[in-house]
C-alpha positions in Angstrom: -3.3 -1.3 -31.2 -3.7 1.3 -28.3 -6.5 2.4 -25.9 -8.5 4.5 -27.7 -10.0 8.2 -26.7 -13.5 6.5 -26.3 -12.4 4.1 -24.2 -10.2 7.0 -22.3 -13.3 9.0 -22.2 -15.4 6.0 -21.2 -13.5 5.7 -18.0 -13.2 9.1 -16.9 -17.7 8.9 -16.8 -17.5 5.5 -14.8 -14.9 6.7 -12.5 -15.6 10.5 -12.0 -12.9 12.9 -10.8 -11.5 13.0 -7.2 -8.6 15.6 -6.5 -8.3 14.1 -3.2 -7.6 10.3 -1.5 -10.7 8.0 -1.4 -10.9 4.7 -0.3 -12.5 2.8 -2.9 -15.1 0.0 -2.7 -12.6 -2.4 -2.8 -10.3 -0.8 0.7 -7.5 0.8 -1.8 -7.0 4.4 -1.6 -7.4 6.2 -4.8 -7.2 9.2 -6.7 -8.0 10.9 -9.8 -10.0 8.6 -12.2 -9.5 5.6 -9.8 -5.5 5.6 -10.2 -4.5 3.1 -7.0 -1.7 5.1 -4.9 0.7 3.0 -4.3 3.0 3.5 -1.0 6.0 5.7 -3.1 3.1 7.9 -4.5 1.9 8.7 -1.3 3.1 11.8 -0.6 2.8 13.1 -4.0 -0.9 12.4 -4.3 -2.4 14.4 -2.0 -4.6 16.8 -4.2 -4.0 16.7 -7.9 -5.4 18.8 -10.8 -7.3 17.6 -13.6 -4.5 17.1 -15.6 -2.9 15.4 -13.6 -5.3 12.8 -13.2 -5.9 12.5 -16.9 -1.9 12.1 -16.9 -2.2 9.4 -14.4 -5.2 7.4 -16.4 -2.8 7.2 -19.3 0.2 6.2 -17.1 -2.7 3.1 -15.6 -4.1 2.1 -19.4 -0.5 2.0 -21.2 0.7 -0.8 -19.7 -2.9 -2.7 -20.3 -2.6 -1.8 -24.0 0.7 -3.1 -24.2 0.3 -6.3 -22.5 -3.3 -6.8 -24.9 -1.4 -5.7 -27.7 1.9 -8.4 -27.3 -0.7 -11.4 -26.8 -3.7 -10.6 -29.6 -0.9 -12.4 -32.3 -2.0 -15.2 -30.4 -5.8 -15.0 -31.0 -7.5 -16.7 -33.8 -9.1 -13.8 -35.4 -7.2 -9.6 -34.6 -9.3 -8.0 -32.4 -11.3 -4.8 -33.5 -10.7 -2.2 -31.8 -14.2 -1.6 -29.5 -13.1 -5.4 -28.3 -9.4 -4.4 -27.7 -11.3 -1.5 -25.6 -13.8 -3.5 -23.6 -10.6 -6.3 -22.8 -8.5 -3.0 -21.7 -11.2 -1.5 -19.6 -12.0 -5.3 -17.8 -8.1 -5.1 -17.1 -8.0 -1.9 -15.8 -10.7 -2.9 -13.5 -10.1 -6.3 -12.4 -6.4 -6.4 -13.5 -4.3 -8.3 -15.4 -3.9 -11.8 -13.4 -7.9 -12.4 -13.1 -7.6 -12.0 -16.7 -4.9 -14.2 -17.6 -6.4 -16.6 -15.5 -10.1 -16.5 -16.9 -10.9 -18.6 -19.8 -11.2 -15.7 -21.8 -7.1 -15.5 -23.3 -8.3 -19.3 -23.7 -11.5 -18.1 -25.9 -9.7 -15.8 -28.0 -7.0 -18.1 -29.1 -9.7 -20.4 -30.0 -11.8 -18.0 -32.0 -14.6 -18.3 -29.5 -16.1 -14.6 -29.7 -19.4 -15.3 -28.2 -17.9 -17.0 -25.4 -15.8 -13.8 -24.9 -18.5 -12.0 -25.0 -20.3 -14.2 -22.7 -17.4 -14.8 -20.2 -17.6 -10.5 -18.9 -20.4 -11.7 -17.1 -18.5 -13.5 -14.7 -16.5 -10.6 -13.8 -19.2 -9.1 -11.4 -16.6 -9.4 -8.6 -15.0 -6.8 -6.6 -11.5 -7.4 -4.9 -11.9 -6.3 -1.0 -9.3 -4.8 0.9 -10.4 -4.4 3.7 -9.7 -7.0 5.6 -6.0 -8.4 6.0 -6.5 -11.1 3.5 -7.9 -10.5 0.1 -11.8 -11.6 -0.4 -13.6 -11.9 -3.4 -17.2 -10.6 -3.2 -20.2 -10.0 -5.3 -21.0 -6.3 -6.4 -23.5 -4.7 -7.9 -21.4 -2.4 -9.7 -19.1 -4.6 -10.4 -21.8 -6.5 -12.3 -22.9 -3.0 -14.4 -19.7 -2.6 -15.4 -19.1 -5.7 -16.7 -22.1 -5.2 -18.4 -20.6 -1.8 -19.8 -18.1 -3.7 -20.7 -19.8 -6.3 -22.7 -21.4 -3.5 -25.1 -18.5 -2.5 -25.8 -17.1 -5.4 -26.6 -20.4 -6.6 -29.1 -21.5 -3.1 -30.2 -18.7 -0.5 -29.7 -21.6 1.5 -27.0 -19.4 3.3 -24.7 -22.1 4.2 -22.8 
């Protein structure tokens, strides 16, 4: 199973275009549709194109699809593909190792779908860079997202 276009389109809305550096909420400079420059991408990503930035979302969700893809064999039940979605667009917020770490890998291999479903809730986090260590912090739209996230996940609404 891959990311699909609504999930694709999906995050293109939530993250909005930038063709130039922005620090994000969370101290990371980004670009694009929230692609995280990473230090040998720094003087390549100065001002991109549209395409470019679409190029660069693909480049972020491949690796998430991937990954959900290799471990779903483990879960109880295959995942449909609105909850492969919502899973890849919590990763591609959060990341992988809050997931992996969350009970929710746990939930799945158990079958647990309503405590999936329940568990997005507590991914209304936001990592924040800005100071030299790391700190967790509550977030507002952290919170709608995982919200966004949810629907997905129960009703395929990629609102």
């Amino acid at each position: 199973m891959r990311v699909s276009l609504a999930l694709t389109h999906y995050l293109k809305r939530r993250c909005l275009f930038a063709d130039v550096p922005y620090i994000g909420a969370d101290g990371l400079r980004r670009i694009g549709y929230g692609h995280v420059i990473r230090r040998h991408e720094d003087a390549a990503l100065q001002q991109i194109p549209e395409p470019q930035a679409d190029f660069l979302l693909q480049a972020d969700c491949h690796p998430i699809g991937l990954y959900l893809d290799a471990i779903q064999g483990r879960f109880a039940q295959p995942l449909t593909q609105q909850q492969f979605d919502a899973l890849a667009a919590l990763c591609f917020r959060v990341g992988l190792k809050p997931f992996e770490t969350s009970a929710m890998p746990r939930q799945l291999r158990a079958g647990d779908i309503d405590a999936v479903s329940a568990e997005f809730a507590s991914f209304d986090w936001l990592d924040d860079h800005h100071t030299r260590h790391t700190l967790r912090r509550s977030s507002r739209h952290a919170a709608n997202c995982a919200a966004m996230e949810r629907e997905i996940f129960d009703n395929g609404r990629y609102a």
